[in-house]
N, C-alpha and C positions, 0 to 999 in steps of 0.2 A: 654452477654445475651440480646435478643432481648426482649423490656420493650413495651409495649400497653397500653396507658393511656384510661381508660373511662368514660365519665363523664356524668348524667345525670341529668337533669335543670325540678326539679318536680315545682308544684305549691306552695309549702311548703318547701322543701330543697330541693340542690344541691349536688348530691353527686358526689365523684369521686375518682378513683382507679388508682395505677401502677402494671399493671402483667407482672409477669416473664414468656415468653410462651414458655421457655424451659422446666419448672416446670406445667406447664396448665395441661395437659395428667395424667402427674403420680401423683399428688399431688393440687387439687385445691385449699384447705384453703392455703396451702404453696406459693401460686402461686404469692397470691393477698401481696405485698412488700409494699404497701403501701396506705391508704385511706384518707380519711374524707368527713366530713358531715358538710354545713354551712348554713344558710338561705338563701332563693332566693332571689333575691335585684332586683329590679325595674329596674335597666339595666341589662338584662341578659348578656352581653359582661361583664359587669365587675366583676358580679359572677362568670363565668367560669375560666374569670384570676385569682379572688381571691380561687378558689377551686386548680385551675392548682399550684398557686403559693403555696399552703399550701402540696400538695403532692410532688411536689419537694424538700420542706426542708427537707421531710421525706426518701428521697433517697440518698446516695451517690453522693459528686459532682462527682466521673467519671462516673454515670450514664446516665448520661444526653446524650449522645454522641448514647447511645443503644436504646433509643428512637425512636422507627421507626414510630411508629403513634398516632395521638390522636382522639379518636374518642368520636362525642358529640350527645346522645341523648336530643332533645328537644321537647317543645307544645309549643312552642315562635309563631310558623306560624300561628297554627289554633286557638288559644287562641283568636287573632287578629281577626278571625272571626268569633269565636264563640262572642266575645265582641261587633263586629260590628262597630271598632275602625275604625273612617271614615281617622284618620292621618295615617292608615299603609293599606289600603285598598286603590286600583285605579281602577277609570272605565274601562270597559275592552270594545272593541270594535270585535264582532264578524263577522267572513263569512263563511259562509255557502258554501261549495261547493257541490249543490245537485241540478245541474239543476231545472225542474219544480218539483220535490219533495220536501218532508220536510218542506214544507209551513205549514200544518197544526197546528204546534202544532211552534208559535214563540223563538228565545233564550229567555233566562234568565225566563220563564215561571215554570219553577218548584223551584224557589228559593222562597226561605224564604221573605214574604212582608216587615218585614225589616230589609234585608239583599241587597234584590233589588235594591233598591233607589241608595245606596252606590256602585254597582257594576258595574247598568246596562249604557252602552254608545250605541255606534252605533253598528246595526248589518245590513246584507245585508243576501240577497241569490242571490251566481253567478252561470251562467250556466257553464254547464260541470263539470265530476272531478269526482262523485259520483260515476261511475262506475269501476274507475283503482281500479284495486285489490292490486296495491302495494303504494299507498298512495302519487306517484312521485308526484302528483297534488297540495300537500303540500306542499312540497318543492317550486315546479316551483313558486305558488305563493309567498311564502315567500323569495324569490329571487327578484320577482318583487317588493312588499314593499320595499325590501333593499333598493333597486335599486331608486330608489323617494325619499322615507323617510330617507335612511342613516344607520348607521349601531346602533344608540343609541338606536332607538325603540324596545320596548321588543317583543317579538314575539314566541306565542305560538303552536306548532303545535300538536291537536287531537292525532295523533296516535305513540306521542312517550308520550303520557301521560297514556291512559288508554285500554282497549281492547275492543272488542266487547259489541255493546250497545250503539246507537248511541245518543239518550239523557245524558245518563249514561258517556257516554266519553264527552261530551260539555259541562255537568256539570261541571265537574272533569277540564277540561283545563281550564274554567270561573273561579274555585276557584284559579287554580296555576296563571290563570294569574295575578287575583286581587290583588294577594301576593306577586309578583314577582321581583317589585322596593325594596320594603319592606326586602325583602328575601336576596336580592343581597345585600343589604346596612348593613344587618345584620351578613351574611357568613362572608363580607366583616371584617367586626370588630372583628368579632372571629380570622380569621387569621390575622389582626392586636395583637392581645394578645396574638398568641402563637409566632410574632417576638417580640413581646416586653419582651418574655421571655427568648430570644434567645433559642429558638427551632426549628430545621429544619425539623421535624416530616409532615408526608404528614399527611392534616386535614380531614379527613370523618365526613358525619354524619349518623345516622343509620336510616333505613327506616319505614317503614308500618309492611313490611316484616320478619323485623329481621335483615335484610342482611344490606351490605353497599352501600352509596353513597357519592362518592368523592364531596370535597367540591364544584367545579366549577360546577359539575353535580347539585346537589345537587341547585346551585343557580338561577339554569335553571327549575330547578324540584321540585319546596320547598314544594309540594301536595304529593309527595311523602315522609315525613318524619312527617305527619300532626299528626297519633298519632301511634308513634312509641314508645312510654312510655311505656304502658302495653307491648309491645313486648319483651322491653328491659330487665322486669322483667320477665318474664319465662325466657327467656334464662340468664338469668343470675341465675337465681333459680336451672334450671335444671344442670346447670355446678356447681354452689355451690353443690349442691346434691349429686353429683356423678352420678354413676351407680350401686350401692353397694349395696340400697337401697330401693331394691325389686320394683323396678318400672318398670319392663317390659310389664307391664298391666298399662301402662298410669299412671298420676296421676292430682293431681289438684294445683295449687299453689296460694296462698294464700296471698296478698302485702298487706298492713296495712300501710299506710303512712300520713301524717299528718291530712288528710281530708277524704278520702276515704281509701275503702278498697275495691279490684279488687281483682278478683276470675278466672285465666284463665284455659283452660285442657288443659293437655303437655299429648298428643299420646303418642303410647307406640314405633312410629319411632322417635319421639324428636322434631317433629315439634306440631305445634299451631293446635288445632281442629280449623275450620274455622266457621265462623259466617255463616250470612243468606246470601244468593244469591247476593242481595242487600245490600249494607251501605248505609248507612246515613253518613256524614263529616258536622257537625257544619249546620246540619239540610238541607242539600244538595244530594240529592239519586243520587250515583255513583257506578259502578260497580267495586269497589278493594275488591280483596281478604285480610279478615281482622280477624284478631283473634275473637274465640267465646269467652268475658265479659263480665261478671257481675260487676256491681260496684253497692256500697251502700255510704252512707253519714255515714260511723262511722270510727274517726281515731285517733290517738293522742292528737290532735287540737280538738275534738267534743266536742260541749257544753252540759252540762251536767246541765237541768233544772228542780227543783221539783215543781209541780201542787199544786194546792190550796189543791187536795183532797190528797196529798203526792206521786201522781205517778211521778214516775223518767222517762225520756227520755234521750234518749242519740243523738244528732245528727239530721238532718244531718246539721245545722250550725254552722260552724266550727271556731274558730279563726286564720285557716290554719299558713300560713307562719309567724306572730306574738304570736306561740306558749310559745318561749323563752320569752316575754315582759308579756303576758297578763295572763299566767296560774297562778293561786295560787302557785304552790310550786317556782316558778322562781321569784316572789314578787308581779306578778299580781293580780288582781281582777276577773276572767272567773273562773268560775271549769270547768275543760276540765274530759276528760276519762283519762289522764295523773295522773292529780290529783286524781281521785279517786286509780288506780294500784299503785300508791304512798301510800296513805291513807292503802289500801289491804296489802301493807310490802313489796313494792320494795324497796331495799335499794340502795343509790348510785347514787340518780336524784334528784335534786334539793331539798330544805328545808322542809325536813316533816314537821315541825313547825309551819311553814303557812297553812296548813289543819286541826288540831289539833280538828277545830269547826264541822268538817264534821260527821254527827252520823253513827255509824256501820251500821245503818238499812237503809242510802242512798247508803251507800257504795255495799252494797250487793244488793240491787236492781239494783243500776246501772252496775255492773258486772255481771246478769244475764240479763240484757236488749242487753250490750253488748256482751254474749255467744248468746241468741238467733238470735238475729240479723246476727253472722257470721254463725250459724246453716242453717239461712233459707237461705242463699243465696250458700250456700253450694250442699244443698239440691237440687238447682233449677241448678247446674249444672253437677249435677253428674246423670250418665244415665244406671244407676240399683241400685238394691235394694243393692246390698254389699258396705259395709265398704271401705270406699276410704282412699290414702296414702295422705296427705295432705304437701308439700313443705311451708313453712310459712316463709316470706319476709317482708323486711321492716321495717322503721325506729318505726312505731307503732304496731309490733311484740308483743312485751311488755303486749299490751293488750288480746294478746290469750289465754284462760284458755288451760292447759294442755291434757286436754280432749273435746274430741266435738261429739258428737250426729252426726252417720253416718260416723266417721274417721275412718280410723282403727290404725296410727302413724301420729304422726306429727314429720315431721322434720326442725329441727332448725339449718341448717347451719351455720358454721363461718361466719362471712362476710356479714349476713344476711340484717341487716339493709342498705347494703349498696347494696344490689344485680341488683338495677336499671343501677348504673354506672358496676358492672361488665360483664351486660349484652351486653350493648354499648362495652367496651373494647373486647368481647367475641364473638360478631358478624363478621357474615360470610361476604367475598365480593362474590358475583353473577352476574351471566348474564341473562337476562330476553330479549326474545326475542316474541314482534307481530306482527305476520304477516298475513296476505292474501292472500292466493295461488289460483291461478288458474289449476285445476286439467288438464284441458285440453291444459294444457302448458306441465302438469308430466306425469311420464309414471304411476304412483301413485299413491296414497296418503299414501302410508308407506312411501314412497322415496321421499316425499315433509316434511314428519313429521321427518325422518331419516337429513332431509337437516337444518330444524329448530332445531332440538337436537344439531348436531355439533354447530352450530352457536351461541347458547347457552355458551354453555361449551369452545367455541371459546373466548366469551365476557368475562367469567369468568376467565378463564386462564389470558387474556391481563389484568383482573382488580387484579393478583394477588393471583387467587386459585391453589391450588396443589391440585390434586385429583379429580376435579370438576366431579358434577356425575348429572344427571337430578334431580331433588327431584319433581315436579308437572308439568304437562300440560293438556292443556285443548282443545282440538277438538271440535267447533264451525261449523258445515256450515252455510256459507252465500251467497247461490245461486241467489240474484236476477237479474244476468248478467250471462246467457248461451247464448243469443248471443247481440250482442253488445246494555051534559046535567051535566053531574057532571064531573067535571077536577079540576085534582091533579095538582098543580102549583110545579115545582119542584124546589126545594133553594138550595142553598150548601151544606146544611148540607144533604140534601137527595143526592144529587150527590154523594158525600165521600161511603155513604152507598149504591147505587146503582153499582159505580165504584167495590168494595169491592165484592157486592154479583153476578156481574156480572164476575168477575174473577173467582170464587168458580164456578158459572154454567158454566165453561168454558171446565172443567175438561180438564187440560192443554190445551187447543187449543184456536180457536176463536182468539188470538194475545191478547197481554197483555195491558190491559184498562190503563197506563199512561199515551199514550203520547194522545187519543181520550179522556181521562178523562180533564188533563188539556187545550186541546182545546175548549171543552163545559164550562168548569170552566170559560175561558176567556171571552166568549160570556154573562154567565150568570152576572159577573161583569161586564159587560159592558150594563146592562139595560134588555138586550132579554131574553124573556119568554117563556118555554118550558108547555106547558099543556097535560098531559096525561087525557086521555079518558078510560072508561071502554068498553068494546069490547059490552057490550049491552047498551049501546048507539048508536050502529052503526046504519044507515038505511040499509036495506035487500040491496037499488040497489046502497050504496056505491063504493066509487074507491077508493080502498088501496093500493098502490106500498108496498113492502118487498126490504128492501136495507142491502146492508154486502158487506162487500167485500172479495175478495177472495184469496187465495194463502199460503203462509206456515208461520208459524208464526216465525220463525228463520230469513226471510226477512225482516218482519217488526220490527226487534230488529237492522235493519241498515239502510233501507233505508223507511221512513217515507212516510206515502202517504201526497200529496198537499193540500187534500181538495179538490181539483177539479173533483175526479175520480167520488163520488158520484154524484154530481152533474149533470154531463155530461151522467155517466148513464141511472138516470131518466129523463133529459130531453131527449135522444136519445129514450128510450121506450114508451116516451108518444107520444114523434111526430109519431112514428110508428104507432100508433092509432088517429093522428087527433085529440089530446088532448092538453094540455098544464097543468101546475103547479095549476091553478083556479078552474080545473075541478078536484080537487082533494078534499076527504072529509077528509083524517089522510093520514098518513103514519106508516111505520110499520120497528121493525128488523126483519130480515130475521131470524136469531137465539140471544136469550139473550146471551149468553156464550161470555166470555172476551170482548175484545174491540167490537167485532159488537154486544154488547148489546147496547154500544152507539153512534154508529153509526143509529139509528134509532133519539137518539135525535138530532145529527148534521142534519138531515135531516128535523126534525119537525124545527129547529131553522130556514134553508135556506129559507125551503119553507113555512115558515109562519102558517104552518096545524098543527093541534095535533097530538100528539104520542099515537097510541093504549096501551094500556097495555095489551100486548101479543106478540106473535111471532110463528114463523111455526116450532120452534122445542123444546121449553122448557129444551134446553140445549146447547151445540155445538155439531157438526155432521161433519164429512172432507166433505162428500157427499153433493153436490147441490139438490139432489135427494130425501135426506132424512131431507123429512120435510113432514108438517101433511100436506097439500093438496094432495102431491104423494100420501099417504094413502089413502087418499079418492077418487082419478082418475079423481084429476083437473088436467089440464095442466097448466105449467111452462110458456112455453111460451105466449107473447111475453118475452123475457130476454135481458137485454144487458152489455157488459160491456165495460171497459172504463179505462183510463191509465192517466198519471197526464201530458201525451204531448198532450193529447185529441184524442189520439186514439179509436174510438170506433164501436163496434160492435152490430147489433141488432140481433137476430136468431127472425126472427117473429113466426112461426111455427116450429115445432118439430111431431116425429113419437112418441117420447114415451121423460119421461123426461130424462131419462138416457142419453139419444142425448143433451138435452138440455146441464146436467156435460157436456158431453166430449167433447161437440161443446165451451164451456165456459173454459173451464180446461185448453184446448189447447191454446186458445187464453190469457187465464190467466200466462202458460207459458212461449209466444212470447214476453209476453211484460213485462216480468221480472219475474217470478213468483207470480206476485200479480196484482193487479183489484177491480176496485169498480165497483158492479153487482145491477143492479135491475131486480126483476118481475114486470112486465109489471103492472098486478093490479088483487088485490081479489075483491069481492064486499062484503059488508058489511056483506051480508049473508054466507058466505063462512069463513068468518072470526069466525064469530059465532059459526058455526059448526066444524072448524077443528082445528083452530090455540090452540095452547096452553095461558090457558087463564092468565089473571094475572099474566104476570113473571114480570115485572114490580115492583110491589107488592112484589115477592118475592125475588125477588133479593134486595129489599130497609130491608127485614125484614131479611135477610142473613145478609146484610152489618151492619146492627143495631147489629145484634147478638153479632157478631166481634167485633164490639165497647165496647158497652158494657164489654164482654168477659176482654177486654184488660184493662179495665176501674177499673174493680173489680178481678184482676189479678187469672180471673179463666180460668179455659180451654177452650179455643176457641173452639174445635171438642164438649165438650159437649155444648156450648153457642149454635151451630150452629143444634145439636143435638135434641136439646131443642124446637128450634125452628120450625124443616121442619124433616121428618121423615128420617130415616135411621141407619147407621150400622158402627161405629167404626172397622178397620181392624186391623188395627196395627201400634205401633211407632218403626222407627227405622232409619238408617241413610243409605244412598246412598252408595253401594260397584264398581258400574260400571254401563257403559251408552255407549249406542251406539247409532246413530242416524245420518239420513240421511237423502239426501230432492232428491225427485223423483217425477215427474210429478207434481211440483208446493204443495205437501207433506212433511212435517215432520214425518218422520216413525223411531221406532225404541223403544228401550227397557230399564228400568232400574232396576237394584237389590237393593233388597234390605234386610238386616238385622236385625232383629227387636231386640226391646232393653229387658230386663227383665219384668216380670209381674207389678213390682213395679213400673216400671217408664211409666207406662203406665194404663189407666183407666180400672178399675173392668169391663166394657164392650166391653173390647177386643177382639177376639176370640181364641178359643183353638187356631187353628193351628199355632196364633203369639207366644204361649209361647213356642212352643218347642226350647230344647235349641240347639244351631248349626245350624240353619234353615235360610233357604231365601227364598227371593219372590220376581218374578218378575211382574213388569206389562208392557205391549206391547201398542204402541202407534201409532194413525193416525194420525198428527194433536190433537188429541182427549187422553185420555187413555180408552183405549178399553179392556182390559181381565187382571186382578188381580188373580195369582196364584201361589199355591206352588209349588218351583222346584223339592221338591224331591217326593212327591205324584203327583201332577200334580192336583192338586183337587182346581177346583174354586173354589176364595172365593168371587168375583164380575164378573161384566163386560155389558157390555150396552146391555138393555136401560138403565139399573141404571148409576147413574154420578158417577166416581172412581176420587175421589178430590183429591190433595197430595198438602199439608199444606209446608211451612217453620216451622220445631219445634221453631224456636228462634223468629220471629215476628208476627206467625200466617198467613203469606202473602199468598195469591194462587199462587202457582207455574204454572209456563205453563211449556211447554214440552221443550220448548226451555230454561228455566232455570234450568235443570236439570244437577248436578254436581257432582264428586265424592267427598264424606263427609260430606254434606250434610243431618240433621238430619230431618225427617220428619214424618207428622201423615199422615196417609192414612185413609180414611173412605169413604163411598157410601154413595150416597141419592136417594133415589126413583125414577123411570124416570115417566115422565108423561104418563097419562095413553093413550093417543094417540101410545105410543108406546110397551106398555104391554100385546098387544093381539092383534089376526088376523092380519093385513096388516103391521101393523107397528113394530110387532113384527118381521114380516119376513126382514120389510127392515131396522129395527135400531137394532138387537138382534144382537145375536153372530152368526147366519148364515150368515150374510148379511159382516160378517168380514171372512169368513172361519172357524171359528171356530166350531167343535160338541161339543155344553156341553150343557147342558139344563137351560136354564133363570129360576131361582129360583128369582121373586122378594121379597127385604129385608124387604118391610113395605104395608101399605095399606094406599095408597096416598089422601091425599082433598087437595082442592085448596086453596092458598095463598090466607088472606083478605087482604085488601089494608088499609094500618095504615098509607100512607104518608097523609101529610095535604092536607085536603077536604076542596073546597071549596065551 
């Protein structure tokens, strides 16, 4: 009989399992031959021996021989940096291969300030590389280190770490590399303990994913197993389970373990609902797909303290892993939530005797503090109003009352307590394949995506799978190689909030405010002073350039601008006119919406001038065209644009501005799909009368909303609601996506299915409650037209802004983060009234997209006060 040990290394215990996986299928309590459960001990190598060594006495000596594997879940790696443990942590030295791009925004810049110090070493940016689409540029250099350096040095390469998303993947390798001495020295001692137990068993450990990675892999790639804990418990829940147990409609399962209590949703295919777009890893924003958790501070180990006025709390400070020493009924001095379930008439754990002083009337408050507690976190993951099947796991099970508010059964597995190690034993091996295609290499792209499937299921099969079948992929384009008187002082704290509300007016497009947000970050910590201006401060015969840059937002999720394009821009449009930088009175964005909202202040920071608070389109727009001077029958030109090799372009004159897009678009496409553009210059008066006033302002009291919102864990759609006028649509999660990049564009569409009336705000609209319904919304760059599929009846679309939220972090979504499964709030905000009627209506409405429906605007819009600090 072929035996699968699995073993998983909590903060508190160590659990681990032998399963018979001839017995797995027909019978899984029968499966599991043998367990236990020990405290975690400060060298986790010699936990695992001592858990290894206690399950083999529990097996037959001829067993040992049937052993085919031992597989170990651990948080040994990211523990180490969530600690900021400078002995298991090593400086990591980075390069850049991005020719003159990606300057703008430095490495180690989005890390944690003290995580930084510990991590950061040398980084470079070397020319060439940036544009092979198959990533050989890795290699070649990491050949060349060998080749000087030797073969000891660690060496980490980008894109066998993480996927699309070019900060988001140099985060991600900066964490694996940090780890990586650490990691190896650690693998290393585990398979020292399975020889020292004489075991020939091949050693895995289990990933992010669920699935497997072999030890040596594994010691190369230790980011990938960072927090594979909660993963290990679903799947090990849902295999204790069964299928028996009416869960074909998904269910939730519930870990309870010495410290915490994690809350995950198991689909109704067996796999993990997926979190936000983005993760976080130990306070580091990387893009792995990672399971949707809840975790609270209530577990076994929870301290249980009575107030002067007699309120009971429970948690979240735990005596975690010293629950055995420190609790009252084991002879300690703590009342844990142990002790009290003991106290309540558990029989069979430790010394009731030692509780005896405990009064009925704590006992019973702290068992309703404890029911509420796993109520509300319940609650916050379940996504309709009906009765959920609740999987209940875990060594602090013990603590779940019977019934819960919103269940509809709870199941209590055999095995329960131990369901983390049988998830580890239970997991899948995989092939996971990123890559790069160049379409005009294929005759394709089904026959490029047909070629990544096989190779897939190729990786799988050599690591060990029968049957391997695709379970998720993900279609990304990444085109940016087709061919080869009174001022606001702006602080940090208005940044975060500006970055935030700038994203939301983005209504997917615009390019997403991180990597422009932390390059102004870096400037503002380093002394330099951004001053925004109210637009009636302007003088009439002012000189205002409008800067953004341009091209598709799925470009700049890879290939970073320098900093140099804007630059080069404005100065190329000003020499055009005989001017220079001096002769300037502000400067301006060209649109607030996502990152070129801040790109207006990288511009005020360069060139020394104030920032208007305003902009020509009080939103984003794909169109060059469409912005409030077009309305009014200013000319665009002079224009120019500009590339981060300094190529650049001026159009001094234009016949209409529509010349100006196409004259700019075209050249925006020649030089990768992206461009830092300026207008040549408004005058002060021109600003007055057309720009959209105060976005600025508004975007800083968007972003405050948000805060807030997240702060007093209320709904961000109504914080944001509250704040600026507009229309809730509907909540619900991502069914499919399509999307494509054409002429320097992201265009394309996604569904959506909205969740029940309950799980979503009394300001909904009808058409979200019907049940069996979808919606799609259609996108430029932009989201342009929110409607229902099977009436066809708008329920948004521009001028109004169609925002799509992350339900899990509240984040603004751009277009290019759009994924399937993904849970999300959709809502409208008011377009500015520049675009509500007569001219602007024709050019930013739904005709100016092709669409016939008739602009119903949602609300009756005024202008944003300015609440940032006055000086």
């Amino acid at each position: 009989m072929p035996i699968i040990i699995g073993v998983d290394v909590g903060g508190t215990n160590t659990d681990a399992v032998a399963t018979d996986l001839a017995l797995s299928h027909a019978s899984p309590a029968d499966s599991i031959i043998a367990h236990c459960k020990i405290p975690t001990t400060p060298d986790t190598s010699k936990g695992i021996g001592e858990a290894l060594r206690e399950v083999l006495e529990q097996l037959p000596s001829t067993a040992r021989s049937d052993i085919t594997a031992v597989n170990i879940g651990t948080t040994h790696f990211i523990n180490a940096v969530v600690e900021k443990d400078a002995s298991k942590l090593t400086k990591v030295a980075i390069l850049r291969l991005c020719g003159p791009y990606a300057r703008e925004v430095p490495p180690f810049a989005g890390l944690p300030d003290d995580l930084r110090p510990l991590v950061e070493g040398f980084s470079a940016w070397l020319p060439g590389g940036l544009e092979n689409s198959v990533f050989h540029q890795e290699e070649h250099v990491r050949d060349i280190l060998r080749s000087v350096l030797g073969t000891t040095v660690h060496i980490t390469l980008s894109h066998e770490v993480a996927g699309i998303g070019f900060i988001e993947r140099e985060n991600a390798t900066i964490l694996n590399a940090t780890i990586l001495p650490f990691a190896k020295k650690t693998i290393k001692q585990f398979q020292q303990s399975l020889r020292g137990l004489r075991l020939s068993a091949s050693l895995f450990l289990t990933r992010n994913d669920g699935t497997l990675i072999s030890a040596d892999d594994a010691a190369n790639l230790p980011v990938s197993t960072f927090i594979s804990g909660p993963t290990n418990s679903l799947t090990g829940a849902a295999f204790l389970a069964g299928a028996k147990n009416g869960l074909e409609n998904g269910a939730l399962i519930l870990d309870i373990g010495g410290t915490t209590s994690d809350v995950c949703a198991l689909e109704p295919s067996g796999l993990p609902r997926p979190a936000a777009a983005i993760s976080h890893l130990a306070g580091v924003r990387t893009n792995f797909a990672v399971p949707d958790v809840r975790s609270i501070g209530v577990g076994g180990g929870s301290l249980v303290q009575i107030g002067n006025s007699g309120a009971v709390t429970v948690g979240p400070q735990s005596v975690g892993k010293h629950l055995v020493t420190k609790a009252r009924v084991f002879g300690g001095s703590v009342l844990t939530a142990t002790d009290i379930i003991v106290a309540a008439g558990l029989q069979g754990l430790g010394d009731r005797s030692q509780i005896s002083t405990v009064s009925k009337s704590v006992v019973n408050l702290a068992k309703a503090q404890i029911q509420l507690l796993l109520e509300r976190v319940i609650d916050e993951m379940k996504t309709s109003e009906a009765d959920v099947p609740i999987i209940l796991v875990g060594g602090g099970s013990i603590l779940c009352p019977d019934n819960l508010k919103g269940v509809s059964h709870i199941i209590r597995p055999a095995f329960s307590h131990v369901a983390n190690a049988v998830g580890a034993a239970m997991a899948k091996v995989s092939g996971v394949v990123n890559t790069i295609v160049n379409l005009t290499d294929d005759k394709s792209e089904d026959e490029a995506i047909a070629r990544a499937r096989a190779q897939a299921i190729s990786q799988a099969e050599e690591n060990g799978a029968e049957n391997a079948e695709v379970v998720e992929e993900i279609i990304l384009p990444v085109p940016y190689v087709n061919t080869r008187s009174r001022h606001i002082v702006v602080r940090a704290a208005d940044l975060d909030f500006i970055a935030d509300g700038c994203a939301i007016l983005g209504c997917g497009g615009g390019g997403d405010t991180y990597a422009s947000y932390l390059s102004v970050k870096k400037l503002l910590a380093a002394g330099e002073v951004v001053n925004i201006i109210s637009p009636d401060t302007l003088p009439d015969n002012g000189f205002i350039p409008a800067v953004a840059v341009m091209g598709s937002p799925s470009t700049f999720s890879e290939r970073l601008p320098s900093g140099e394009e804007l630059k080069n821009s404005v100065d190329a449009v000003l020499r055009s006119q005989n001017k220079s930088v001096s002769d300037l009175t502000a400067v301006m964005s060209l649109e607030i919406g996502g990152s070129n909202g801040m790109r207006g202040i990288q511009a005020a920071l360069w060139t020394k001038k104030p920032l208007v608070d305003a902009d020509l389109m009080g939103r984003a727009y794909p169109n060059l065209w469409q912005v409030t001077p077009n309305n009014a029958g200013i000319s665009l030109a002079p224009a120019a644009a500009s590339d981060a090799k300094g190529n650049t372009l001026v159009q001094v004159q234009a016949s209409s501005n529509k010349d100006v897009e196409d004259m700019l678009r075209a050249i925006c496409v020649q030089m990768g799909q992206a461009a830092g553009i300026s207008l040549g210059a408004l005058t002060g008066q021109q600003v007055k009368s057309t720009a959209a006033q105060r976005s600025f302002s508004l975007a800083w009291r968007l972003g405050r909303a948000v805060k807030i919102a997240r702060l007093e864990k209320r709904d961000i759609v109504d914080g944001i609601l509250s704040t600026y006028p507009g229309r809730r649509i509907l909540t619900g999660k991502i069914t499919r996506v399509t999307r494509d990049v054409r002429g320097a564009f992201t265009e394309g569409s996604i569904e959506i299915v909205p969740f029940s009336e309950s799980n979503a705000s009394a300001q909904q609209t009808n058409e979200s409650r019907k049940a069996n319904s979808s919606f799609k919304i259609t996108f430029q760059n932009e989201n342009i037209h929110a409607f229902d599929t099977d009436s066809q009846k708008t329920l948004a679309s521009v001028p109004d802004l169609i925002c799509v939220l992350d339900a899990e972090d509240g984040r603004a979504l751009g277009t290019q983060d759009y994924r399937y499964g993904l849970r999300v709030h959709v809502f409208a905000l008011v377009g500015s009234p520049q675009w509500t009627q007569g001219e602007g209506l024709k050019n930013g409405g739904p005709e100016a997209f092709g669409y016939v429906t008739l602009f119903q605007n949602a609300h009756f819009l005024s202008y944003a006060k300015s609440n940032m600090s006055v000086i």
